[in-house]
N, C-alpha and C positions, 0 to 999 in steps of 0.2 A: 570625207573630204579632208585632204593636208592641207590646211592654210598657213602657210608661213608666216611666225610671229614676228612685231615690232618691225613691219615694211612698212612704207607708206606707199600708198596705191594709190594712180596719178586718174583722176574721173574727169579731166577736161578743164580748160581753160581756169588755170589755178587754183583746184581743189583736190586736196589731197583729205586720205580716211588713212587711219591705220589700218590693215588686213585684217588683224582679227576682229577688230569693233564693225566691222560690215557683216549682217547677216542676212540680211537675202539682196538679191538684184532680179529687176523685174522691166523687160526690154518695154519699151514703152510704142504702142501701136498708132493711139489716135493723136494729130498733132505731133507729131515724129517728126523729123529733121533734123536740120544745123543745130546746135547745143542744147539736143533732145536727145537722148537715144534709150537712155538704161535710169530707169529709177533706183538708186543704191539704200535700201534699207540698213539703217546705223544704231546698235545701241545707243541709250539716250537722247533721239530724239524718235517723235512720233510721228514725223511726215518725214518722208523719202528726199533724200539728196540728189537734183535732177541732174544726169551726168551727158557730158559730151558722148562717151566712147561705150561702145556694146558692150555687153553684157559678158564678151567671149574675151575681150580684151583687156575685162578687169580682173577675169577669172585668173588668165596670164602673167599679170602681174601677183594675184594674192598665191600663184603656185600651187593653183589646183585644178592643172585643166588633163586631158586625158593624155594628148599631145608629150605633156610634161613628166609624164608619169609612164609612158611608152619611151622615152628617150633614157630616162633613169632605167628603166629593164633591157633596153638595149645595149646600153654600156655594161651594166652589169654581167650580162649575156656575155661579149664578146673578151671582156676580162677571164670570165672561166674558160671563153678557148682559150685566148692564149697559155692561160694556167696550164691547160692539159697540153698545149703543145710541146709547154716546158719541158712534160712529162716523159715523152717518146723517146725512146734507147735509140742509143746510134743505129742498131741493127735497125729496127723498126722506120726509121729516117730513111736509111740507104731502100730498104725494102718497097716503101712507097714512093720513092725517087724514081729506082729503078723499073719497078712494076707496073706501077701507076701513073710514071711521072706530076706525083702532087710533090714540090720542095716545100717542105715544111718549114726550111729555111727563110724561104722567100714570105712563104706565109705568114711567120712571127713577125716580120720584120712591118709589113703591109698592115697586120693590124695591132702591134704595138705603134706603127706611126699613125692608126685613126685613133687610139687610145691617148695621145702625146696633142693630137690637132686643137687647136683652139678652139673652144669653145666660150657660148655667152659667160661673158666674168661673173663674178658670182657678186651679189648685191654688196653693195658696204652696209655694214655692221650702225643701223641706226637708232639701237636703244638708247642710245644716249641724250636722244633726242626726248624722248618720254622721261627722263630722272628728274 
């Protein structure tokens, strides 16, 4: 599991953990509800931090859900077409234009602009929080 260091991970109604000092989360069944859901085990201390929010939601925030790690290979993925698209010789272009009508053209362009699209910002930088 990737947990991203020095986040602080938000478990409901004003309690926050740092990511790596949470080591297990355990969804809580009996007595479950409103600002009940996920028991958050925390270095240093011996009884679980009772959190508002699932178990899947804190996973999400500490950046270790599968979701997050299929999206990272997705991008990655789509960076090596483009790369190879780069690659194609004029002739090669003209060939699959004409032959095939795929534009290759049209293609770099389509996913160099999902490669450019916004996406979630990336956290602010909060070790400075812990010094």
């Amino acid at each position: 599991m990737d947990i991203k260091r020095d986040r602080m991970v938000f478990l409901g109604y004003g309690k926050y953990w740092r990511s790596d000092g949470i080591v297990g989360l355990m969804p809580i069944e009996e007595e479950r509800g409103p600002k009940r859901r996920t028991n958050v085990f925390v270095q240093g201390r011996a009884e679980p931090i009772v959190a508002s929010r699932t178990e899947q939601s804190i996973l999400e925030d500490m950046g270790a859900t599968d979701s997050g790690f299929q999206t990272q290979a997705l991008r990655e993925a789509v960076t090596d077409l483009l790369a190879a698209f780069h690659e194609f010789s004029p002739v090669l272009r003209r060939a699959l234009l004409n032959e095939h009508h795929f534009d290759v053209e049209l293609w770099e362009q389509r996913v160099g602009d999902l490669l450019r699209a916004p996406h979630e910002p990336a956290p602010s930088d909060q070790s400075e929080l812990f010094e």
